[in-house]
GUKOL-628493 format. One line per 2 residues: number of its first residue (from 1); their letters; for each residue x negated, y negated, z negated of C-alpha. Coordinates in steps of 0.05 Angstrom, whole numbers, plus 5000, padded with zeros to 4 digits. Layout:
N
NUM) a) X,Y,Z  ...
***
This chain:
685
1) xx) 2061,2669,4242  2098,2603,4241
3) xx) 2059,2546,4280  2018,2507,4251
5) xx) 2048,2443,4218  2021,2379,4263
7) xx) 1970,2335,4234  1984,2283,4194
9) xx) 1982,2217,4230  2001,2139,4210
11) xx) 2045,2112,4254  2106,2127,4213
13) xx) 2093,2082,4167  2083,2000,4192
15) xx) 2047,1997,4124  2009,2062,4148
17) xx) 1993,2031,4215  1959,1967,4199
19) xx) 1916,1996,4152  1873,2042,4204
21) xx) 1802,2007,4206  1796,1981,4284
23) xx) 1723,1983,4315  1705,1929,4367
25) xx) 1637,1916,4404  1573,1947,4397
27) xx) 1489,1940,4408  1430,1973,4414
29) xx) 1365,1960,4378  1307,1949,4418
31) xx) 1283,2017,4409  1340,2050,4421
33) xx) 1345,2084,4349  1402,2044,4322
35) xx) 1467,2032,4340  1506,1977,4308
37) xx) 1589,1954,4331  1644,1916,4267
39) xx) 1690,1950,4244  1753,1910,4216
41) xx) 1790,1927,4155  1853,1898,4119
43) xx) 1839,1855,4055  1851,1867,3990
45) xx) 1921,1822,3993  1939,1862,4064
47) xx) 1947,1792,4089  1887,1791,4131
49) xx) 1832,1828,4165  1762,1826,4146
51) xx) 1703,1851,4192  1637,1880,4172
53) xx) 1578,1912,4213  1566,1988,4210
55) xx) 1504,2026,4238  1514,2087,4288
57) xx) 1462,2142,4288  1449,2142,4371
59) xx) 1431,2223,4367  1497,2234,4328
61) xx) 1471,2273,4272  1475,2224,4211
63) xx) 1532,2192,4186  1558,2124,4201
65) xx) 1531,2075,4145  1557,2010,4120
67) xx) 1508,1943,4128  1545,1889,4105
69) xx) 1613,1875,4057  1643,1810,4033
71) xx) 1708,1778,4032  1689,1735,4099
73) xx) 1661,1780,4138  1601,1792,4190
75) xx) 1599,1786,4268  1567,1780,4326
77) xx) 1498,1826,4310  1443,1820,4354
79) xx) 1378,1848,4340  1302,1813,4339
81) xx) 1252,1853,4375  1229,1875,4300
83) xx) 1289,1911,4286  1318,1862,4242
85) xx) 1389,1846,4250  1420,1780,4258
87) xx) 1493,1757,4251  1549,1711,4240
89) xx) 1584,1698,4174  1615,1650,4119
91) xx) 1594,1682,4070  1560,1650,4015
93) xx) 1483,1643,4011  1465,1691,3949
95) xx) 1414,1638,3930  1467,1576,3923
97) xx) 1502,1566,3859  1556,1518,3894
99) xx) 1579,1550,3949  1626,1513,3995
101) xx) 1695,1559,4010  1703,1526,4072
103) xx) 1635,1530,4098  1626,1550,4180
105) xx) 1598,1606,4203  1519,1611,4180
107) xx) 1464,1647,4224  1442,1719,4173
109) xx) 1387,1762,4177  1385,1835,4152
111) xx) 1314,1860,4146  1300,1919,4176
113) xx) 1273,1961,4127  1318,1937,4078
115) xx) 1336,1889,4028  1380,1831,4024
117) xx) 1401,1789,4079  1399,1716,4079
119) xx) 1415,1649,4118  1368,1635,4169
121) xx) 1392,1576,4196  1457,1533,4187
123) xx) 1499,1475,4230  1553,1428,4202
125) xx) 1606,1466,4260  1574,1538,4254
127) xx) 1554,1580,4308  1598,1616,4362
129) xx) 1547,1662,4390  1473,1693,4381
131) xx) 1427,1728,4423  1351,1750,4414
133) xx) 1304,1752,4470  1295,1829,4469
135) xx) 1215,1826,4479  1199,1754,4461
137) xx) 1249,1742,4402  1266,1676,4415
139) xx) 1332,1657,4386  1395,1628,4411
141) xx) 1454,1601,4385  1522,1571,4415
143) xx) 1541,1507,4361  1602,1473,4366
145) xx) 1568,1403,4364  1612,1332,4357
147) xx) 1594,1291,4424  1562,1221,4397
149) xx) 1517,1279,4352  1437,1267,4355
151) xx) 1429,1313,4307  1455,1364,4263
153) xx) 1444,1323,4192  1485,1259,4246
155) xx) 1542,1309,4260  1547,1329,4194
157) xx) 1555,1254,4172  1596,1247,4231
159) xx) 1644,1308,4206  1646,1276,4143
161) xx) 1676,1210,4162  1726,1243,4207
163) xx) 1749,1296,4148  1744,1232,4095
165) xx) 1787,1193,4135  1837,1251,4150
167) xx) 1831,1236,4228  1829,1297,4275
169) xx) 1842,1266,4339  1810,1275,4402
171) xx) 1802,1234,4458  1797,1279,4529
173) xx) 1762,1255,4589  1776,1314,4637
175) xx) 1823,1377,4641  1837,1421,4604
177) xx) 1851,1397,4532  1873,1463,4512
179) xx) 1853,1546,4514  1896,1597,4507
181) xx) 1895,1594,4421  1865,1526,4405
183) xx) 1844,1457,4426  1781,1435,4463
185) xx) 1747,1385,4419  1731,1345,4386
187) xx) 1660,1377,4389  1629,1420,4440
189) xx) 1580,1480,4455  1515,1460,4446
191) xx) 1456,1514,4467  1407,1516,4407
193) xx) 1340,1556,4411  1288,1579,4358
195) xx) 1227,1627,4352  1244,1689,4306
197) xx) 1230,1686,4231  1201,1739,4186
199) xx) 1239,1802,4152  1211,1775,4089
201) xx) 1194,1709,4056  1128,1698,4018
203) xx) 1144,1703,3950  1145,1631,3917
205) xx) 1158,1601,3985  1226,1572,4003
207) xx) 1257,1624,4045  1242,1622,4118
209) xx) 1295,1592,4169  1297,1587,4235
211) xx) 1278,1506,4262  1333,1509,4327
213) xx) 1314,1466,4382  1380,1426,4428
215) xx) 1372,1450,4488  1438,1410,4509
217) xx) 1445,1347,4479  1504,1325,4529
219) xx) 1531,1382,4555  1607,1347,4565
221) xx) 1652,1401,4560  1604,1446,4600
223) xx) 1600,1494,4548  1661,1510,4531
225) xx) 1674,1581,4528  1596,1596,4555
227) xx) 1579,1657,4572  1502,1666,4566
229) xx) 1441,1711,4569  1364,1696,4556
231) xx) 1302,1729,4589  1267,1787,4552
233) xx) 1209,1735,4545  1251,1690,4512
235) xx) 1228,1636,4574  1299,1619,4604
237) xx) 1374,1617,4587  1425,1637,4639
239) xx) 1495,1606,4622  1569,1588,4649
241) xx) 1576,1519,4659  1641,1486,4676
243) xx) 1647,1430,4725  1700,1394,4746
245) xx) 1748,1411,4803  1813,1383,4829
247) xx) 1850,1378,4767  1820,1422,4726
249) xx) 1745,1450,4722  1701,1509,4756
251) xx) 1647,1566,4729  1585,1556,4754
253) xx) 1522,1586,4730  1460,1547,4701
255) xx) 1392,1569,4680  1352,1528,4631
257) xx) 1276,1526,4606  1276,1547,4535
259) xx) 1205,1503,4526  1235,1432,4560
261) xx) 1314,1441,4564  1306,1429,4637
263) xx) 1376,1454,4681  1378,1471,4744
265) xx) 1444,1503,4772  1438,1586,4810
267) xx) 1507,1596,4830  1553,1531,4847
269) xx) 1611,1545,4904  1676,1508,4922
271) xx) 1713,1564,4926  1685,1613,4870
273) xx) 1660,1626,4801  1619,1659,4769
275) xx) 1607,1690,4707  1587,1755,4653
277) xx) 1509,1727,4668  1456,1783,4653
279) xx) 1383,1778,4661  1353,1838,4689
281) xx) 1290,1869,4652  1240,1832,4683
283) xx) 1267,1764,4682  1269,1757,4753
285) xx) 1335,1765,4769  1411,1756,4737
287) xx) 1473,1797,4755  1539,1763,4746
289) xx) 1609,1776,4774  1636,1734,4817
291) xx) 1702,1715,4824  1730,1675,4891
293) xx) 1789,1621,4876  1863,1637,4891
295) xx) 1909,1609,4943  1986,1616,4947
297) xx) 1960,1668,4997  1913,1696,4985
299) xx) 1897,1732,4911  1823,1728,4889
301) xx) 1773,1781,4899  1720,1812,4857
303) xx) 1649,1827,4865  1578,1825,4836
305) xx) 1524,1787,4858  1451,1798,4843
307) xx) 1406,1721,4851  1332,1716,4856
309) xx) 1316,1669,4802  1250,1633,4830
311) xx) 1284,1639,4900  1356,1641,4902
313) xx) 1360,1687,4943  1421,1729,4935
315) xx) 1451,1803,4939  1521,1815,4939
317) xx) 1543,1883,4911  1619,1913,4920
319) xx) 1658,1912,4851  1690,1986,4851
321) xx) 1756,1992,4876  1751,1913,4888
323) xx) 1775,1907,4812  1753,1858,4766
325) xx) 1687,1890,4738  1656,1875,4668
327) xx) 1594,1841,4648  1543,1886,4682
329) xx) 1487,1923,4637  1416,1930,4678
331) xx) 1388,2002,4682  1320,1991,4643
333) xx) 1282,1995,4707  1326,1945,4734
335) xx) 1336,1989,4799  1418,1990,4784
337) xx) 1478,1961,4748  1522,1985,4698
339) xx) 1602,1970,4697  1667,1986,4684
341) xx) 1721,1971,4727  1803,1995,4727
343) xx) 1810,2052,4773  1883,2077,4775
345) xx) 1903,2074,4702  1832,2090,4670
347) xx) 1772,2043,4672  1706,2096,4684
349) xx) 1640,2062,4682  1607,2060,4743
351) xx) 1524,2054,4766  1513,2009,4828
353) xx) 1433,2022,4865  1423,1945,4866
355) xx) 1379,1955,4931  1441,1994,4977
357) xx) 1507,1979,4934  1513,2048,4933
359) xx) 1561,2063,4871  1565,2117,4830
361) xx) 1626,2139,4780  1596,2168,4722
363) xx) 1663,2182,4675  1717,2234,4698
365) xx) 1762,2231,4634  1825,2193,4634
367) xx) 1799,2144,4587  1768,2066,4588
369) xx) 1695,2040,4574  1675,1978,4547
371) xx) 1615,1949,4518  1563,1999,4556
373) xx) 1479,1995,4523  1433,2025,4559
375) xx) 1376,2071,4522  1295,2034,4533
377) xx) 1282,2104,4570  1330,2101,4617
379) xx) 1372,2166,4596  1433,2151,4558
381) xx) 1489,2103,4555  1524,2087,4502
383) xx) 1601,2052,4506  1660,2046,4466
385) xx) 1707,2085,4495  1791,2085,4484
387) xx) 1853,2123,4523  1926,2098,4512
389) xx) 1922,2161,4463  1854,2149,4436
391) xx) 1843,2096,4395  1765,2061,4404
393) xx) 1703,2108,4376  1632,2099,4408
395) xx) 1607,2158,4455  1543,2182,4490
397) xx) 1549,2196,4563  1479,2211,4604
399) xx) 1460,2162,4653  1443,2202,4708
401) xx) 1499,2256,4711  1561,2235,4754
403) xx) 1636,2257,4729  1616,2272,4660
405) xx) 1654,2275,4600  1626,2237,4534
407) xx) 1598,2257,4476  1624,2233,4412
409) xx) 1584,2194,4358  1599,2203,4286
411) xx) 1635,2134,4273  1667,2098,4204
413) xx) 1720,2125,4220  1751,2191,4256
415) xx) 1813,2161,4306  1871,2176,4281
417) xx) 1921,2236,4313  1978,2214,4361
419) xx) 2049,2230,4341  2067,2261,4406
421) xx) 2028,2269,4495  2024,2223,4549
423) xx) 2035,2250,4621  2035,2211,4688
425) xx) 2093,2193,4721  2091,2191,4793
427) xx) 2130,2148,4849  2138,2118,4916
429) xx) 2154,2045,4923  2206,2012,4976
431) xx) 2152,1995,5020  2115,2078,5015
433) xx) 2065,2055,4969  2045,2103,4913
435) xx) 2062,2083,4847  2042,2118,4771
437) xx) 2056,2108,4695  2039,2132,4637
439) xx) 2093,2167,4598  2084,2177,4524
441) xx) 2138,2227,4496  2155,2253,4423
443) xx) 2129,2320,4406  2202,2343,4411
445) xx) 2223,2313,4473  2229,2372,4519
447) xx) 2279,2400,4471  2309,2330,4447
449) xx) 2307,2281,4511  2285,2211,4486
451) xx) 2312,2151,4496  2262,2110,4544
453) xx) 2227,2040,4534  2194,2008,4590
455) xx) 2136,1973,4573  2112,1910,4621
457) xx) 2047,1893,4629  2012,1824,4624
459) xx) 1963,1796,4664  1992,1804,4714
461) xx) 1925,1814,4743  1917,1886,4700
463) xx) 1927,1952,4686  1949,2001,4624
465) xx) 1898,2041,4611  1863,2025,4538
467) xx) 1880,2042,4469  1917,1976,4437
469) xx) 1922,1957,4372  1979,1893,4391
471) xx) 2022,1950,4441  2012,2010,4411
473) xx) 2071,2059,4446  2056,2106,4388
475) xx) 2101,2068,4333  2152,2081,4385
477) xx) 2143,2148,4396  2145,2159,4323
479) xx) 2210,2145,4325  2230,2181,4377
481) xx) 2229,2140,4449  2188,2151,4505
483) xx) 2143,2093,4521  2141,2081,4601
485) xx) 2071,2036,4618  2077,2029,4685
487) xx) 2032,1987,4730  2069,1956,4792
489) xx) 2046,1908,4841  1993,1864,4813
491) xx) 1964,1913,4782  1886,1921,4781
493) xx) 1846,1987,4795  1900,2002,4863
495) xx) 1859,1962,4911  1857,1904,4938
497) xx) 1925,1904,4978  1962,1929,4918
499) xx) 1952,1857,4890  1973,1822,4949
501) xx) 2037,1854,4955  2061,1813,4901
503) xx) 2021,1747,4912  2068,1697,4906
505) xx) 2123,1748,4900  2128,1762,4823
507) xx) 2197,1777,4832  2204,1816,4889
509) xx) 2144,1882,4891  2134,1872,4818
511) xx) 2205,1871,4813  2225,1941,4843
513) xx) 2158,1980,4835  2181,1979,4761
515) xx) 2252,1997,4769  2229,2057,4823
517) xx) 2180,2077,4763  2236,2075,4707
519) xx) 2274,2114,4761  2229,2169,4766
521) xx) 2219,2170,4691  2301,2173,4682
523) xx) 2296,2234,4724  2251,2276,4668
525) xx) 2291,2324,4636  2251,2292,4574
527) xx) 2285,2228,4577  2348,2200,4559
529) xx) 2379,2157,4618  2430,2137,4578
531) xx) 2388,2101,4526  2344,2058,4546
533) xx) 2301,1987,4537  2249,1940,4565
535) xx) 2194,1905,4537  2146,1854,4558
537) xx) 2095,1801,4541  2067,1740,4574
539) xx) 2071,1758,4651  2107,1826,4622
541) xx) 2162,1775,4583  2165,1746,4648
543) xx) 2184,1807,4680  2227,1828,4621
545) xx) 2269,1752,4638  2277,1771,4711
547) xx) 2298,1840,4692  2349,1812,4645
549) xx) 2376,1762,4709  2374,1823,4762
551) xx) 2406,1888,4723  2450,1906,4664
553) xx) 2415,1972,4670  2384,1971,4594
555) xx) 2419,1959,4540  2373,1918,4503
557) xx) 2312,1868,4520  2253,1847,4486
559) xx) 2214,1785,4519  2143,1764,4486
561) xx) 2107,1692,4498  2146,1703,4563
563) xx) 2147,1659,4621  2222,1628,4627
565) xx) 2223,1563,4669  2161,1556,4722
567) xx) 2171,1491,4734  2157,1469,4656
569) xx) 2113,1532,4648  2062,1507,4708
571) xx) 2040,1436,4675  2049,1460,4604
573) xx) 1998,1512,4600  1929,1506,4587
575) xx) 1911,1530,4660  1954,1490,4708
577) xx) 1894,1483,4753  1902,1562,4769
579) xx) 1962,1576,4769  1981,1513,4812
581) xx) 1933,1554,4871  1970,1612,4859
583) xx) 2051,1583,4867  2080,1531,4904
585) xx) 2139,1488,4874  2189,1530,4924
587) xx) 2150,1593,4910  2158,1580,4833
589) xx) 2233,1557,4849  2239,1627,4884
591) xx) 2215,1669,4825  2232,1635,4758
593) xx) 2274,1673,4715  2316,1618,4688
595) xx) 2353,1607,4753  2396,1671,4739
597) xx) 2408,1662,4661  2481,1656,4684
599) xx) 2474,1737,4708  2448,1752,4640
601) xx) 2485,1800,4602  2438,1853,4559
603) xx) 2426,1825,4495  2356,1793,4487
605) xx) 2303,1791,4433  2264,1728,4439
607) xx) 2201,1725,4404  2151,1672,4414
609) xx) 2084,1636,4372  2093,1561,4362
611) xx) 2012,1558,4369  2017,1590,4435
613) xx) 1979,1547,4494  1977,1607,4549
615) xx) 2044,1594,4551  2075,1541,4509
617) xx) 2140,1555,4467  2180,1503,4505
619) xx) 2190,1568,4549  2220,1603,4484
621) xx) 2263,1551,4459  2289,1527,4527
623) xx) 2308,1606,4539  2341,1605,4479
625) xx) 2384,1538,4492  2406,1571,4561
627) xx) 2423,1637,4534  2461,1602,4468
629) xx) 2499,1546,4515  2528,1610,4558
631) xx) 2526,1674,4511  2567,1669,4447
633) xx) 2604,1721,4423  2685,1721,4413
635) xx) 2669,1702,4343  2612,1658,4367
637) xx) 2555,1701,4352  2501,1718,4396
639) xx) 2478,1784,4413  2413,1752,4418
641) xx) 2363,1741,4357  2298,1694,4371
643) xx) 2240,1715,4321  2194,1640,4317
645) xx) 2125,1657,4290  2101,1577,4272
647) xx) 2026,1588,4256  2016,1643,4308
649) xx) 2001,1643,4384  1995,1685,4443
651) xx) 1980,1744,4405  2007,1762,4331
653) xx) 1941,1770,4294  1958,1770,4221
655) xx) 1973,1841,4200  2047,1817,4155
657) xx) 2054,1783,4230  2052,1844,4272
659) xx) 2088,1889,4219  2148,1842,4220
661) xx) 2140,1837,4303  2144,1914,4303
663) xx) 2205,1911,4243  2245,1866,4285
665) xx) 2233,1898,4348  2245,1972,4323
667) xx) 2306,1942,4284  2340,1906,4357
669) xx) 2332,1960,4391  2355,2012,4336
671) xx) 2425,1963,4334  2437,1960,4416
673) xx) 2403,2019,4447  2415,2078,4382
675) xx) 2474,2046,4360  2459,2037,4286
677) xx) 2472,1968,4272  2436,1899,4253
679) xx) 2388,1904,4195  2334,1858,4199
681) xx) 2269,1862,4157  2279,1840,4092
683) xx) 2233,1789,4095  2269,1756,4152
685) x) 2340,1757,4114
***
């Protein structure tokens, strides 16, 4: 019999692609029964995607059910001891006539035993965040709150006089003014908290809201970006706080009294932050991970720390591997910690005994876990889980079995098949250290070699080994290349010394650890040699520029929000604090890409996001000037092209975006590496 034809799958089509729903996050009711993560979906007009909350059946029997639709969508769910359901959304209050379009983000609830949701509570700048105390429901809320603001019915006047008057300045007092996608200010986190409301108001009565209590009335800019947990009892509030430090600021953590709004700072060191706060299940302790601050030479390490919070006293824990670990998840008995961590191209989750640091890998698949719940009894986890073939469904894994494999869930949505495998490729660097990719190759590749793209990184502190929806290898391998991921010095989940080989030495390890890898990949008798590209974004664009300075070996180039010049990228970007610890001026002088423009002779695809602050499109436009002023053509055309994305920033979020990113990228490389000439998408012409 002939073989069976191969699934149908959607990356053939862009149109295809950016249609497959995409599941994010996840929680678990209070008594374990329910299951809840968002699920986002493209809009009626394709233009957009909208989000809404689906409920997970924890045993995996029933089907996945839809809570919530509407054209603005739901986030952030958190659950109230009851079993009700909170969340974030613009949506319009069914019981106002004249809704605003513009309205912020408004705090819902979704009774538990059904029935329509409604506002609970509302603030003139929305809410960023929500959490219920799991035992003593008390509620709290992250508000973006104006700074001169008593209260919310001032900074809703306030908002008013500013929008009236068409002013949207701000006027900074410290350092930062900017994070990776938008600007600080001019409001800031403020910490609201308010007792839980009832499923169901009394017929007659106005419906019930929730009266939030400022627990920060002047936090400065100490909120920005908070990361926060509250007690089971609802008592105290664990949270980042950013302070200042020399010329820029520094995460400490704070706890505050939910009855008075009295701080007091738990973790506060020079040369460290700390962050990923989570109150154990007795409120008498907090986990967090702590992260110690760079120095040109030294990288920064990892680990967890567990603090005593009416003593102080602490517990360091090792962070697996030394990697960066994720907010940990206490075991209900509060005896361990739950996290994941990178570990040689996969991220496992891991269970660290609190009193020995003893740590346990409980995931033996080559896959990565995120988001990991932890059952009230004690015996299950529950985690998102993706593979660079496996696109993001939620699994079951047992928490006290070591090396398992996971068991599915039955989601929204079955992931969809992969047009082709992925293999490792394996290596040894310059210096003997062992180096690995993964390889993704067409179904047909062993009979029809394919031409290769290397794929770089960002980071650079990271690793490939997740399912992405921005750098998905699989539109590639649709088409027929092999997609190279490789992860060379800098790289997390290798160890500690892995990193430092390229501290302060982005173009040397990094360098050569990914030509050694492209090497061995070369060598497959499923690969192409002949053909071939390289890809990169942010630190990976970097890469991509000092590739394009140091080798004609590719025949074409693709560079992302790359880094270009590092002595404008260093006081441009929104972190010059960090990565001023990290390079010195002669270290930057050593490894910026820009110096060698005059070696450059593959042709480049430039593509950069005006709105981009991680790095800032000076980088873009000033690589573009270089390579125009010294690469024209006989007839004065470059074999360059620069794709500008004005409302757009580090990443390309809006699904017409990312279709066009993959158009022009499959179309540059089709036109130097496959030899079929320049057509652009239409859209662009």
């Amino acid at each position: 019999m002939p073989d069976a034809p191969p699934p149908p799958h959607p990356f053939a089509d862009l149109d295809d692609f950016i249609a497959i729903p995409r599941l994010d996050g996840l929680v678990l009711s209070p008594d374990g029964t329910r299951l809840v993560t968002t699920v986002a979906e493209l809009d009626a007009a394709r233009t957009a995607y909208t989000t809404a909350l689906w409920e997970l059946d924890p045993t995996g029997e029933r089907p996945a059910r839809r809570l919530t639709t509407s054209i603005k969508g739901e986030s952030a769910p958190a659950f109230t001891p009851e079993g009700d359901l909170l969340f974030l959304s613009a949506r319009p209050d069914p019981a106002e006539t004249d809704a605003d379009e513009d309205r912020p983000a408004a705090l819902h609830l979704l009774p538990a035993g059904g029935g329509e949701g409604r506002i609970v509570a509302t603030r003139p700048g929305g809410f960023d965040a929500v959490l219920v105390a799991r035992e003593g429901g008390t509620v709290v809320a992250v508000s973006p709150t104006l700074p001169g603001s008593g209260d919310a019915a001032d900074d809703e006047a306030r908002r008013k006089e500013r929008a009236d008057r068409k002013v949207n300045a701000v006027l900074h007092d410290s350092y930062p003014v900017r994070y990776w996608d938008h600007d600080l200010g001019p409001a800031s986190g403020r910490i609201l908290a308010g007792d839980t409301v009832p499923s169901h108001p009394v017929p007659g009565d106005d419906p019930a809201r929730l009266d939030l209590r400022d627990l920060t009335p002047t936090p400065g800019r100490g909120l920005d970006e908070a990361e926060l947990d509250v007690s089971s009892d609802g008592r105290l509030v664990v949270t980042t706080w950013q302070v200042p430090d020399v010329g820029g600021r520094r995460l400490t953590l704070q706890v505050i009294d939910v009855a008075t709004g009295d701080r007091r700072p738990l973790f506060d060191e020079p040369d460290a932050e700390a962050f990923g706060p989570a109150v154990s299940p007795d409120g008498r302790r907090v986990a967090a991970v702590v992260e110690t601050l760079s120095t040109v030479e030294r990288p920064p390490t990892f680990h967890l720390v567990v603090i005593d919070l009416a003593t102080g006293g602490r517990t360091d824990l090792p962070s697996p591997g030394g990697a960066p670990p994720s907010t940990p998840t206490w075991t209900p008995d509060g005896t361990a910690v739950v996290v994941t961590a990178d570990e040689r191209g996969r991220e496992p989750v891991f269970r660290i005994d609190v009193a020995t640091g003893a740590t346990t890998r409980l995931t033996a698949d080559d896959a990565a876990y995120a988001d990991v719940c932890a059952s009230p009894d004690g015996t299950a986890l529950y985690a998102v889980r993706s593979a660079i073939d496996s696109a993001p469904a939620v699994v079951r894994l047992a928490a006290d079995r070591t090396d398992q494999h996971p068991t599915a869930l039955r989601g929204p949505t079955p992931p969809p098949p992969v047009p082709g495998t992925v293999t490792e490729v394996e290596a040894t660097a310059e210096d003997g250290t062992p180096l690995r990719a993964w390889l993704a190759l067409p179904a047909d590749a062993d009979t029809t070699p394919a031409p290769l793209f290397l794929w770089v990184h960002g980071g650079p502190l990271y690793s490939w080994n997740a399912w992405s929806w921005r750098w998905n290898p699989w539109l590639m391998v649709a088409r027929g290349y092999a997609v190279l991921l490789p992860d060379p010095a800098l790289s997390t989940g290798y160890g500690p010394a892995f990193v430092e080989r390229g501290w302060g030495a982005w173009g040397g390890p990094p360098y050569t650890d990914l030509m050694t890898l492209t090497d061995a990949a070369e060598a497959r008798d499923d690969v192409d040699a002949s053909r071939t590209a390289c890809m990169g974004g942010s630190f990976g664009g970097y890469m991509a520029n000092w590739i394009a300075g140091h080798t004609d070996r590719f025949d074409a180039i693709v560079t992302h929000a790359s880094l270009w010049a590092l002595d404008q990228f260093g006081p441009t970007t929104d972190a010059y604090h960090y990565w001023r610890r990290e390079l010195t001026p002669e270290m930057a002088a050593a490894n910026s890409p820009h110096l060698h423009v005059d070696a450059i002779t593959t042709p480049m695809l430039v593509i950069h996001g005006d709105k981009d602050y991680r790095v800032p499109v000076g980088d873009a436009l000033r690589l573009w000037a270089e390579l125009a002023e010294r690469h024209q053509g006989a007839d004065g055309v470059m074999p360059h092209r620069f794709l500008l994305f004005p409302d757009e920033n580090h990443w390309v979020l809006k699904p017409q975006h990312a279709r066009l990113w993959y158009q022009t990228v499959l179309a540059f490389t089709a036109w130097h590496v496959l030899g079929e000439g320049w057509e652009p998408p239409e859209l662009l012409t």
